[in-house]
C-alpha positions in Angstrom: 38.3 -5.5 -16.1 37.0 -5.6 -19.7 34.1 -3.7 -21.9 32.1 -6.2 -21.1 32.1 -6.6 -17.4 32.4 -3.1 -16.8 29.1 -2.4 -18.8 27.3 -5.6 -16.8 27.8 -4.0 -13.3 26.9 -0.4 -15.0 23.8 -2.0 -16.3 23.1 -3.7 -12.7 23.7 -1.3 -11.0 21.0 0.9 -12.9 18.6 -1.5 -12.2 18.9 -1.7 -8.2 18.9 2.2 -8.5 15.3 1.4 -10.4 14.1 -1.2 -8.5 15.0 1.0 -5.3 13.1 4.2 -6.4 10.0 1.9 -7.4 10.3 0.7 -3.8 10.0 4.2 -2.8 7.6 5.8 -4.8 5.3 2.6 -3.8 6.0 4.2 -0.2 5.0 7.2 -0.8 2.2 6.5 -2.3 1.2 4.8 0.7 1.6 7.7 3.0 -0.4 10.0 0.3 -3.3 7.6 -0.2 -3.6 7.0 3.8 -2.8 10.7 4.5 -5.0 12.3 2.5 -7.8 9.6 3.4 -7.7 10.7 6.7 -7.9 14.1 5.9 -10.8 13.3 3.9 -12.8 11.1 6.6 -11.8 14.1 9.1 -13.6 16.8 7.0 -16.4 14.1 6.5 -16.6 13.1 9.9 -17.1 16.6 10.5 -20.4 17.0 8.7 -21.6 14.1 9.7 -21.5 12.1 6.6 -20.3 8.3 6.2 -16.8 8.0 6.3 -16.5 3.7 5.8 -15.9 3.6 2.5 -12.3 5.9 3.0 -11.3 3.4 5.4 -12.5 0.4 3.1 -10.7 1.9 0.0 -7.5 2.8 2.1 -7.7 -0.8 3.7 -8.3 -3.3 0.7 -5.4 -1.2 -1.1 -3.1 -1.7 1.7 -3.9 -5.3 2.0 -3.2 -6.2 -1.8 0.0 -4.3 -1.4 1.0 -6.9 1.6 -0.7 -9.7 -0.2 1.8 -9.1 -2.9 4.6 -8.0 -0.5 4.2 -11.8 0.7 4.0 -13.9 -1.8 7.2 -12.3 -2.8 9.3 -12.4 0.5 7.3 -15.2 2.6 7.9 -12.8 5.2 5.1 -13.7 8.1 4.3 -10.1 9.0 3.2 -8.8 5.8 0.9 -11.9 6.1 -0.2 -10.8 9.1 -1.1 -7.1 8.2 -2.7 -8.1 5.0 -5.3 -10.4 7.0 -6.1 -7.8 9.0 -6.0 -5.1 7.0 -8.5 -7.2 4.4 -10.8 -8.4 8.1 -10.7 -4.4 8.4 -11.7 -3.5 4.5 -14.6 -5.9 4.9 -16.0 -4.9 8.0 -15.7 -1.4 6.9 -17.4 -2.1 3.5 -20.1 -4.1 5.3 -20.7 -0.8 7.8 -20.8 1.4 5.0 -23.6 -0.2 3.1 -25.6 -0.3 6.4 -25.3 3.4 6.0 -22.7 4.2 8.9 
């Protein structure tokens, strides 16, 4: 193996090593933003306030993420959640401007 060669699968390497932890900070910030939504629509729930627009924001952000998942991987699942998870964000949207 040469300088060259060596420093190409170095370099590759490093970048499935970035493209891996991007993957996974993406996942965590999945859990967080649908965790802590929860949380939020609990304590809401609680006082009797609207709680449609956590579920709208949670939803629409999950969809583009499975949107974009998609188009990149034709996968037929992440198709699937998307559309619901957009049919979701708009019915929630819709109930929270009619006050619920």
């Amino acid at each position: 193996m040469d300088k060259d060669s060596i420093l190409a699968k170095a370099q590759k390497e490093k970048d499935e090593m970035i493209v891996q932890t991007r993957d996974k900070a993406m996942k965590y910030t999945y859990l967080a933003l649908v965790l802590s939504a929860a949380v939020f629509a609990f304590i809401r729930d609680l006082n009797n306030q609207p709680i449609m627009d956590l579920c709208a924001t949670v939803c629409i952000s999950v969809s583009v993420g499975q949107i974009y998942h998609f188009i990149k991987t034709k996968e037929h699942d992440k198709l699937i959640l998307a559309v619901i998870t957009a049919f979701i964000a708009v019915f929630a949207t819709i109930r929270f401007f009619l006050g619920h």
